[in-house]
Backbone as JSON Lines, residues from 0, in Angstrom:
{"i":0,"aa":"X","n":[5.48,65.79,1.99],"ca":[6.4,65.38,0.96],"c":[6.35,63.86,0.84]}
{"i":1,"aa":"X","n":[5.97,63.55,-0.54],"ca":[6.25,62.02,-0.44],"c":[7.52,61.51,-1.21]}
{"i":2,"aa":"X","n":[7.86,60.66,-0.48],"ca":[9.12,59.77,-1.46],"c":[8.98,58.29,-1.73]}
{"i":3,"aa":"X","n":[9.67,57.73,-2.39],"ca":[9.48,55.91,-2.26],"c":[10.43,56.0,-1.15]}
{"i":4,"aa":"X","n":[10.12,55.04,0.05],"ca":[10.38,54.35,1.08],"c":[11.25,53.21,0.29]}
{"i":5,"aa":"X","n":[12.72,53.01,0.85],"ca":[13.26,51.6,0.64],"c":[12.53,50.28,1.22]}
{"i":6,"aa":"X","n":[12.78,49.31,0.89],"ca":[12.4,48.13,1.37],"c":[12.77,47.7,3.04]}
{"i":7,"aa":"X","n":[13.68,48.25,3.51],"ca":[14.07,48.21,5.04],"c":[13.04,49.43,5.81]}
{"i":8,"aa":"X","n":[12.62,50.81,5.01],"ca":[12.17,51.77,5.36],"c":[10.95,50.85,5.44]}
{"i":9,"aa":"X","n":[9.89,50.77,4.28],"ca":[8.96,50.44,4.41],"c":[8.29,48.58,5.22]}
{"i":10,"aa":"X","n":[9.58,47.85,5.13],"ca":[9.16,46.73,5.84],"c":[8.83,47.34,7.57]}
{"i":11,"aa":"X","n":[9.73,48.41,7.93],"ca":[9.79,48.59,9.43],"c":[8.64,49.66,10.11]}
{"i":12,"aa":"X","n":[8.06,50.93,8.21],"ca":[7.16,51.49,8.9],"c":[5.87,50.91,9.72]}
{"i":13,"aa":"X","n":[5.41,51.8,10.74],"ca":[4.16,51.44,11.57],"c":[3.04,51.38,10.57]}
{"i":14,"aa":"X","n":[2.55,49.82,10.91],"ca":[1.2,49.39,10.3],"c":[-0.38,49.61,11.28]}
{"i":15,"aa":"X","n":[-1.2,49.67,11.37],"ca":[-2.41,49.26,12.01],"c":[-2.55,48.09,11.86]}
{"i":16,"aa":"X","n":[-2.56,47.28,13.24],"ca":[-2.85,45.92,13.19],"c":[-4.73,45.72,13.33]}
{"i":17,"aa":"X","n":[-4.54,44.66,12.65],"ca":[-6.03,43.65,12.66],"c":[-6.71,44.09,13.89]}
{"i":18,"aa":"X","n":[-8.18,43.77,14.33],"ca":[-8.65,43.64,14.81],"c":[-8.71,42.2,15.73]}
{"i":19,"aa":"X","n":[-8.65,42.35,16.92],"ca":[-8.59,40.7,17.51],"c":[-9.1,40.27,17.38]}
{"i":20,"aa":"X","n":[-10.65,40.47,16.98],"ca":[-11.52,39.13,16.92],"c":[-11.43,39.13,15.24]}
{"i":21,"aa":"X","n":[-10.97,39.86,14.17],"ca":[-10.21,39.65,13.19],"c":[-9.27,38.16,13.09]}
{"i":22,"aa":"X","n":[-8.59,38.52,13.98],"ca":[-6.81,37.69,14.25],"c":[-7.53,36.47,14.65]}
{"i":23,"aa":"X","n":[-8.2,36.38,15.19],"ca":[-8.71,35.23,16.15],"c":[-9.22,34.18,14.86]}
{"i":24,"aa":"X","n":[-10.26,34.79,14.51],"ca":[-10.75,34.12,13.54],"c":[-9.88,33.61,11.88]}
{"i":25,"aa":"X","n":[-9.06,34.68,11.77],"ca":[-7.94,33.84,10.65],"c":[-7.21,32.85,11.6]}
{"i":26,"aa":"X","n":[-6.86,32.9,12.52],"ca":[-5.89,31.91,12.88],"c":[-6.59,30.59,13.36]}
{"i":27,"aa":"X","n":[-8.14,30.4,13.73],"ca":[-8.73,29.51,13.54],"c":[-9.16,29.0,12.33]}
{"i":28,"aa":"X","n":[-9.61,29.67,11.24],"ca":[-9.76,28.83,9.95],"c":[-8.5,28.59,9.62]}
{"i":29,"aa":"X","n":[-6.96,29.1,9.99],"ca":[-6.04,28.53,9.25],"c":[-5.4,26.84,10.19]}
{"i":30,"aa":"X","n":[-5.97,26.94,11.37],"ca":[-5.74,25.87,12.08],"c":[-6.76,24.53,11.25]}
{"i":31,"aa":"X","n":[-7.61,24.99,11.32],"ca":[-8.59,24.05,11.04],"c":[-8.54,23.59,9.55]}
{"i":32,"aa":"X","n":[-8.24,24.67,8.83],"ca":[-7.54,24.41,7.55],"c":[-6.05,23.16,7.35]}
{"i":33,"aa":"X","n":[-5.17,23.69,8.5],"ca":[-3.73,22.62,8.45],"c":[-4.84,21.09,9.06]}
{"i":34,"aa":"X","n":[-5.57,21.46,10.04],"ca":[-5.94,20.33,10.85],"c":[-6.83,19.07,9.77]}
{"i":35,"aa":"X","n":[-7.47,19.92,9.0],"ca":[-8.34,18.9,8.26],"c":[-7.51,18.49,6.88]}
{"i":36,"aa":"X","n":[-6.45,18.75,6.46],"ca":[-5.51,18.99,5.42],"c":[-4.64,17.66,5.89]}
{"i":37,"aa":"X","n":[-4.2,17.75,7.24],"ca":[-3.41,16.37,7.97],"c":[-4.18,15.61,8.19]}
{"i":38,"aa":"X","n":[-5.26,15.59,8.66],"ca":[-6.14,14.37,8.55],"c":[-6.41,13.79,7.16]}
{"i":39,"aa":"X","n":[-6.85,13.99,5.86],"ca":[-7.2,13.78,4.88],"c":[-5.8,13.15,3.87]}
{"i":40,"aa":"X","n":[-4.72,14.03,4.71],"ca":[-3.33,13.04,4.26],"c":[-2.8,12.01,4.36]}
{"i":41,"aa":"X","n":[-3.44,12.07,6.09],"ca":[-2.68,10.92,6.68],"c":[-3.85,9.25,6.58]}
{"i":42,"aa":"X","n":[-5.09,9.88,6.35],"ca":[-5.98,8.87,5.79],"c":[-5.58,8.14,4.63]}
{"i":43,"aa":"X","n":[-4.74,8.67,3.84],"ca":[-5.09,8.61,2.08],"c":[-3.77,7.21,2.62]}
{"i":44,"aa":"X","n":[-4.71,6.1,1.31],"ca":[-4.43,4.99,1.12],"c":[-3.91,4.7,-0.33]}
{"i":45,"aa":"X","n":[-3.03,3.92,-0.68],"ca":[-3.21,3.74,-1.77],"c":[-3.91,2.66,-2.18]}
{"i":46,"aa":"X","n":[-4.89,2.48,-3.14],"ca":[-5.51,1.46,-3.6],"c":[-5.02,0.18,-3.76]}
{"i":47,"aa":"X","n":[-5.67,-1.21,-2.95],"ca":[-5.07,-2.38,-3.21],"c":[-4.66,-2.61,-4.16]}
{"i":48,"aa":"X","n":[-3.57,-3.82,-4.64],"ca":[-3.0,-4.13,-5.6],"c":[-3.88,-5.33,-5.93]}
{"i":49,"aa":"X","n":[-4.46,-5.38,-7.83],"ca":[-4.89,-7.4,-8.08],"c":[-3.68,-7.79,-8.18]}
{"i":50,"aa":"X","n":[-3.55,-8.89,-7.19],"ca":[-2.7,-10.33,-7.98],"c":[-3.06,-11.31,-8.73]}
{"i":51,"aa":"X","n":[-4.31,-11.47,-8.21],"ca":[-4.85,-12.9,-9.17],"c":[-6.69,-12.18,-9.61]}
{"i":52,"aa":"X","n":[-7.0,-12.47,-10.44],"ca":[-7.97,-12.0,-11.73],"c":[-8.79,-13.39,-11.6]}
{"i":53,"aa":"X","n":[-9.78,-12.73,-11.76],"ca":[-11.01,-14.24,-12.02],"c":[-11.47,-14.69,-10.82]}
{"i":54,"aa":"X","n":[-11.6,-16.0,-10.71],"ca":[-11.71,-17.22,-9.86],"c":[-11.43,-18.22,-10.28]}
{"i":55,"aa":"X","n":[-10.01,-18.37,-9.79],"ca":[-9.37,-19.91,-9.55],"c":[-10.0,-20.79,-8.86]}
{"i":56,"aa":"X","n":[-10.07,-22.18,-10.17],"ca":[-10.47,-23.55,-9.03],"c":[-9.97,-24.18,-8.35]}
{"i":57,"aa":"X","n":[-8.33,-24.07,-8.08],"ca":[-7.49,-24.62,-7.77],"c":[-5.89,-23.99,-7.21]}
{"i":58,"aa":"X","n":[-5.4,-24.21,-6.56],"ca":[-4.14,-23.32,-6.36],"c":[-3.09,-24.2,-5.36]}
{"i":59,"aa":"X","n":[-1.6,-24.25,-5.82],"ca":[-0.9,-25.42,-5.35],"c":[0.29,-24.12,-4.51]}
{"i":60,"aa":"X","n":[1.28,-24.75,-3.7],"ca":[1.62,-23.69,-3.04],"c":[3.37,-24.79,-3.49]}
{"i":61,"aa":"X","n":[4.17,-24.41,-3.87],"ca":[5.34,-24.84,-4.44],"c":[5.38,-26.38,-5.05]}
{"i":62,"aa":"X","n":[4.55,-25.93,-6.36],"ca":[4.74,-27.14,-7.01],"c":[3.63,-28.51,-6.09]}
{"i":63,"aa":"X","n":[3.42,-28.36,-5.18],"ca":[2.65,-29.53,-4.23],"c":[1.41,-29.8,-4.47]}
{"i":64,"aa":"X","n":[0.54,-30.47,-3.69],"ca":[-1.06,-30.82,-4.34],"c":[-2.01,-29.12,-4.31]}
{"i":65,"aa":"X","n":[-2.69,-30.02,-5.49],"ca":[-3.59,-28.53,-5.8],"c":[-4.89,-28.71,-4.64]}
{"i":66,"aa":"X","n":[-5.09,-27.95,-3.95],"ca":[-5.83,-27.37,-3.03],"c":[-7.41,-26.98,-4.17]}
{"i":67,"aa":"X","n":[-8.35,-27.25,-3.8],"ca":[-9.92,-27.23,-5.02],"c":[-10.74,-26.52,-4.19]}
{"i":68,"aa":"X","n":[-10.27,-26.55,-2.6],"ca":[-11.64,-26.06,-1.27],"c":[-11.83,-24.66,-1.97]}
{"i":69,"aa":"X","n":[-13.07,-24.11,-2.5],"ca":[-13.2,-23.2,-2.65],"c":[-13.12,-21.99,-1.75]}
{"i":70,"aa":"X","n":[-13.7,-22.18,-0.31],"ca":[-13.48,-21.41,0.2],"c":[-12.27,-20.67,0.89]}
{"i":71,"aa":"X","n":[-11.17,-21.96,0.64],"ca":[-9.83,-21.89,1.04],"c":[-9.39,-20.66,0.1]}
{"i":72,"aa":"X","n":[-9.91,-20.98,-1.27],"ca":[-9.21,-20.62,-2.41],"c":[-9.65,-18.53,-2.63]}
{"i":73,"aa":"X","n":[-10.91,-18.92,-2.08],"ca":[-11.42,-17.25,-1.95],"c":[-11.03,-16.69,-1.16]}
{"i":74,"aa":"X","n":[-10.58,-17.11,0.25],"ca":[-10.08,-16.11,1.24],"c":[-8.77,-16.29,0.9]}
{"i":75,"aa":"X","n":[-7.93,-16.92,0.34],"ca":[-6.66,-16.57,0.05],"c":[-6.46,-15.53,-0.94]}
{"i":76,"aa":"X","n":[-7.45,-15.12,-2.01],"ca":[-7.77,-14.37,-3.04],"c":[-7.68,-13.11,-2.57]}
{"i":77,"aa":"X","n":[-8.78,-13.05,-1.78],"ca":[-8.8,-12.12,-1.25],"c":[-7.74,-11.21,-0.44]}
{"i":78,"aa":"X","n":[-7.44,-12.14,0.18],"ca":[-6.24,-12.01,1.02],"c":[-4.98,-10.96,-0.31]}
{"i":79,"aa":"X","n":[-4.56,-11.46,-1.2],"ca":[-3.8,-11.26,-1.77],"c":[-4.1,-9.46,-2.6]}
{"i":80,"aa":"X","n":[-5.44,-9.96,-2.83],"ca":[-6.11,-8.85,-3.57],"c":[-5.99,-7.4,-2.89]}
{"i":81,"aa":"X","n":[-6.28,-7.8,-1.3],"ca":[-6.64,-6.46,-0.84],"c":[-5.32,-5.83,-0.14]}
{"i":82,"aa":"X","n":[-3.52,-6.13,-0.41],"ca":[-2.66,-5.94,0.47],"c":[-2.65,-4.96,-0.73]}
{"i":83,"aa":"X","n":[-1.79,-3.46,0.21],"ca":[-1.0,-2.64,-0.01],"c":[-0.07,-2.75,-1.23]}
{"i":84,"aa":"X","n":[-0.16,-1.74,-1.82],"ca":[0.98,-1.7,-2.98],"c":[2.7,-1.34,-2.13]}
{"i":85,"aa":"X","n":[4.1,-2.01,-3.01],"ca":[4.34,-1.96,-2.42],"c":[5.15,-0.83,-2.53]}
{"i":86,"aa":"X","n":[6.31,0.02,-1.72],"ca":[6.47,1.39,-2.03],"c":[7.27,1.4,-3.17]}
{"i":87,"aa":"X","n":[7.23,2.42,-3.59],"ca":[8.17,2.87,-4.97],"c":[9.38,3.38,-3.84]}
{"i":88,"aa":"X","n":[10.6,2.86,-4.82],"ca":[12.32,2.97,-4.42],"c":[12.29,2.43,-3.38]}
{"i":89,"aa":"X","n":[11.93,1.27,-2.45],"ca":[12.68,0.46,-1.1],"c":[13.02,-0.44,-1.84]}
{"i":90,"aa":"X","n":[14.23,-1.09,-1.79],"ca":[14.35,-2.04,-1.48],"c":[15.35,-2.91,-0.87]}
{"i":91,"aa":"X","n":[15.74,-4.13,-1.32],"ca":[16.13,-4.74,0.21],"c":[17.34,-5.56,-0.49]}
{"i":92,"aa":"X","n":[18.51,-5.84,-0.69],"ca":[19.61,-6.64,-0.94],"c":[19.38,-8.2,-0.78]}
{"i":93,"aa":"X","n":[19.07,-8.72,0.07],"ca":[18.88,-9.89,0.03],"c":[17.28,-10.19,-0.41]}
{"i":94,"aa":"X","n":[16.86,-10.1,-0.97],"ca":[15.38,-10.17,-2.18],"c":[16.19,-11.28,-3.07]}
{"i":95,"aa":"X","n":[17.29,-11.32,-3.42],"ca":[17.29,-12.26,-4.78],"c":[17.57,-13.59,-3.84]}
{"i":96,"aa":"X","n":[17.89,-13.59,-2.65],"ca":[18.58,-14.75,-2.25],"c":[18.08,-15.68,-1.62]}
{"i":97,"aa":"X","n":[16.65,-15.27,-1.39],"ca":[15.83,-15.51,-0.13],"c":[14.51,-17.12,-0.27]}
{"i":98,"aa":"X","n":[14.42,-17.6,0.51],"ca":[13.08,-18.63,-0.21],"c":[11.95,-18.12,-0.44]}
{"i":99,"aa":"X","n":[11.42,-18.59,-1.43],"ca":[10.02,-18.11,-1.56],"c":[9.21,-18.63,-1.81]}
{"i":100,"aa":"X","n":[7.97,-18.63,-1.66],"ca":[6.89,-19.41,-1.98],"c":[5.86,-19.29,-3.44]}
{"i":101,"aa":"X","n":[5.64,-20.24,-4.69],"ca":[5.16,-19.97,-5.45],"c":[3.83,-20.26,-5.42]}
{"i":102,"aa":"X","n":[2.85,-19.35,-5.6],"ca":[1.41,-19.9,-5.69],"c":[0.82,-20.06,-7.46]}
{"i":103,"aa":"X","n":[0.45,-21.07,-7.41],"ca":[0.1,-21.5,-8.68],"c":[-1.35,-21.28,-8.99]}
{"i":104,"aa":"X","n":[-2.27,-20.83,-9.45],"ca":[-3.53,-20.51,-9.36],"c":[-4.54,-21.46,-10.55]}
{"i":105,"aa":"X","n":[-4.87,-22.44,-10.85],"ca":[-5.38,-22.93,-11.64],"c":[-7.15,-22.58,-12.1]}
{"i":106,"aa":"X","n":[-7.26,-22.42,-13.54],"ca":[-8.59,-22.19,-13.88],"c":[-9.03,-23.13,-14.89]}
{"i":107,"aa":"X","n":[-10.03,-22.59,-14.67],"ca":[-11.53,-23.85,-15.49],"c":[-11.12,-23.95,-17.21]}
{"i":108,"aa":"X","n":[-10.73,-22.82,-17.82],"ca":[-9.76,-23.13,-18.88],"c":[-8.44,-23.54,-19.23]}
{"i":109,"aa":"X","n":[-7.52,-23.73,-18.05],"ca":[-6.41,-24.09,-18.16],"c":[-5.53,-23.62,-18.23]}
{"i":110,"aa":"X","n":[-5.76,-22.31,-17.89],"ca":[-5.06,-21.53,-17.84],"c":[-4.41,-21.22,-15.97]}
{"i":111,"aa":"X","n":[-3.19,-20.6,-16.04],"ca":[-2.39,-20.54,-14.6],"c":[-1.95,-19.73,-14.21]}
{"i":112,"aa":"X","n":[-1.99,-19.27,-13.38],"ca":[-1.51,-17.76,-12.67],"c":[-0.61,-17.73,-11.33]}
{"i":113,"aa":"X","n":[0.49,-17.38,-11.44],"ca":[1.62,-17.81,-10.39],"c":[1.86,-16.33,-9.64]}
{"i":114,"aa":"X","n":[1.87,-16.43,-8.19],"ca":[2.26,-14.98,-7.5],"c":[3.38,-15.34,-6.77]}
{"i":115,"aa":"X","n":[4.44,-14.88,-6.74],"ca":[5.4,-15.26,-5.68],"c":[5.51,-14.28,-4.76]}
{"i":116,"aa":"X","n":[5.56,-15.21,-3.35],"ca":[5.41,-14.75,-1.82],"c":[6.62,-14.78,-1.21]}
{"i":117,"aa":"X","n":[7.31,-13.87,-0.89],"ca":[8.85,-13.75,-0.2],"c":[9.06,-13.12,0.86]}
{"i":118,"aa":"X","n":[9.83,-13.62,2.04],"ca":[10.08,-12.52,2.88],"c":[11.65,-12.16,3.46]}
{"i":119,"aa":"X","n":[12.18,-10.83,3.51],"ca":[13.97,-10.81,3.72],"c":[13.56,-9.26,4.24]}
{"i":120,"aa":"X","n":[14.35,-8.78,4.96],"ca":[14.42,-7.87,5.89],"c":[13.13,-7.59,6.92]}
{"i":121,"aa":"X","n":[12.54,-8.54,6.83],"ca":[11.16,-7.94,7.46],"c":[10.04,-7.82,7.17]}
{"i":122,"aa":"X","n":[10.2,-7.85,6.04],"ca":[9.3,-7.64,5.26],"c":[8.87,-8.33,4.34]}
{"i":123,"aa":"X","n":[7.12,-9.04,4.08],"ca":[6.7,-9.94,3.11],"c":[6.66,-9.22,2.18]}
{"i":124,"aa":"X","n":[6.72,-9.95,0.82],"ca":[6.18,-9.15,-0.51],"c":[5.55,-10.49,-1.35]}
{"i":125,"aa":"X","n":[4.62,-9.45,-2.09],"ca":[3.67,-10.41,-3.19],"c":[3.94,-10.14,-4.35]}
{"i":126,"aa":"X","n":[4.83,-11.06,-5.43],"ca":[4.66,-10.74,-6.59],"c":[4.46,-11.35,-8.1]}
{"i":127,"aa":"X","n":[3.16,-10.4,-8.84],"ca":[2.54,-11.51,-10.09],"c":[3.93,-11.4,-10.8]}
{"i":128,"aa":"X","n":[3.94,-13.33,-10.86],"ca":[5.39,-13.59,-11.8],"c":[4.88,-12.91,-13.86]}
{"i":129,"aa":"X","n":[3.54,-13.17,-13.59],"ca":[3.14,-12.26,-15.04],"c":[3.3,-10.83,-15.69]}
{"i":130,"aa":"X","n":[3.86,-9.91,-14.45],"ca":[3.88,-8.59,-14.28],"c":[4.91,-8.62,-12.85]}
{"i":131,"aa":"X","n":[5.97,-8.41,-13.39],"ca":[7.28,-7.54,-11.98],"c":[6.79,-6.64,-11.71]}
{"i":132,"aa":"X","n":[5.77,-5.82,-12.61],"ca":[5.91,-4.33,-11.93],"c":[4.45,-4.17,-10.71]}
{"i":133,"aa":"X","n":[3.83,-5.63,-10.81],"ca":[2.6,-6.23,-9.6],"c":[3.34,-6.2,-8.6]}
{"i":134,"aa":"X","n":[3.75,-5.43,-7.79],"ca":[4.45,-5.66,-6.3],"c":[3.21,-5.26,-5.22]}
{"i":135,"aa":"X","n":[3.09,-6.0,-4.59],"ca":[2.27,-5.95,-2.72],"c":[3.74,-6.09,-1.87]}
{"i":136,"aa":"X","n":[3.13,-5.04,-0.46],"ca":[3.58,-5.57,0.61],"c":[2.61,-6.52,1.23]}
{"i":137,"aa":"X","n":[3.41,-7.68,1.38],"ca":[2.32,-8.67,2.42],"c":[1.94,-8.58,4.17]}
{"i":138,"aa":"X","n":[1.61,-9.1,4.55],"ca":[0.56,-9.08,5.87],"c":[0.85,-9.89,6.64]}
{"i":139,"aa":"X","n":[1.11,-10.37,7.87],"ca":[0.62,-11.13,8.95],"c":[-0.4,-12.75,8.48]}
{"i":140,"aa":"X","n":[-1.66,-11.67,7.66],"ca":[-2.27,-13.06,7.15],"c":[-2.19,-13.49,6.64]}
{"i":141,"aa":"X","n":[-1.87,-12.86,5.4],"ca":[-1.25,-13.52,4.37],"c":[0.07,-15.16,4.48]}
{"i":142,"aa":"X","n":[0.88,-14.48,5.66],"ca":[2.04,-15.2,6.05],"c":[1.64,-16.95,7.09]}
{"i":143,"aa":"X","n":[0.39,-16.08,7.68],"ca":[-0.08,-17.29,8.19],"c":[-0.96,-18.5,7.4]}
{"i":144,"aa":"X","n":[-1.82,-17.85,6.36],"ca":[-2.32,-18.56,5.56],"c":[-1.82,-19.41,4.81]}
{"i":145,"aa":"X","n":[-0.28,-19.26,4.54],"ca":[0.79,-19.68,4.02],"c":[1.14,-21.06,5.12]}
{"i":146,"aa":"X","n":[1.48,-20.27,6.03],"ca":[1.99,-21.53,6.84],"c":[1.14,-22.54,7.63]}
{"i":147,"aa":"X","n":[-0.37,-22.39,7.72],"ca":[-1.87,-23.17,7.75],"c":[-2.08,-23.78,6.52]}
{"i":148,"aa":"X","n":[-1.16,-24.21,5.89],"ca":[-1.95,-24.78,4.21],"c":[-2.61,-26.23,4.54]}
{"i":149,"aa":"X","n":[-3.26,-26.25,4.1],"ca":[-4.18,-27.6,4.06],"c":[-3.47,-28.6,3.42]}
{"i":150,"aa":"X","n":[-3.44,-29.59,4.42],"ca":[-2.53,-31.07,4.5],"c":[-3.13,-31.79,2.92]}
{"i":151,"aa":"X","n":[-2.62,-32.24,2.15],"ca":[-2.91,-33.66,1.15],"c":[-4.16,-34.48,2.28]}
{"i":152,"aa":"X","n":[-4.97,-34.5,1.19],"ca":[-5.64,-36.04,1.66],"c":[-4.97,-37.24,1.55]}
């Protein structure tokens, strides 16, 4: 005689289980599946942020003498270029209150490009005064490069 089985009937009737070397093997591709799934997550970067575009010949750090050493001027570029975006929704209360440093970026047309460098809870940030929505978190080197600036002749 057959009938429909309720849902308590049929969740509890006796099944035939898998085969073990069945079982074995799903529960290794599903390991290896979570395992390579967390690795590939926890890798993922988000792409540096540009702050400054081109190559500047020149770059002054609050209003002060313009700095021309090229090579000064490329590893600071760089520097800026390759930091972290910074997260979407943190942020920090004392941001408006805080000192900051303006970098002025000068080019061969005359044209100027300003990033402002700030730090309040802990945390540096980089941002193109041309674009608010250009936010970096800054770096260690960044912070030191800042405070190594090359003296006036």
């Amino acid at each position: 005689m057959n009938r429909e089985l309720s849902f308590g009937e049929w969740l509890n009737a006796p099944r035939p289980s898998l085969p073990q070397p069945v079982k074995l093997v799903l529960t290794a591709g599903f390991l290896v599946f979570v395992g390579l799934g967390t690795g590939l997550w926890l890798k993922h970067t988000d792409p540096p942020v540009t702050m400054v575009v081109g190559t500047p010949t020149g770059v002054s750090i609050n209003g002060g003498h313009t700095v021309r050493d090229r090579a000064f001027i490329a590893k600071l570029v760089h520097e800026l270029n390759e930091l972290p975006p910074y997260p979407v929704g943190v942020t920090c209360a004392t941001f408006v209150a805080v000192p900051q440093d303006d970098l002025r970026f000068d080019y061969d047309d005359g044209d100027r490009l300003t990033v402002i460098v700030k730090t309040a809870c802990g945390v540096t940030t980089a941002a193109a005064a041309y674009d608010p929505h250009i936010l970096a978190r800054g770096d260690a080197a960044l912070v030191d490069e800042l405070r190594n600036w090359p003296i006036a002749p």
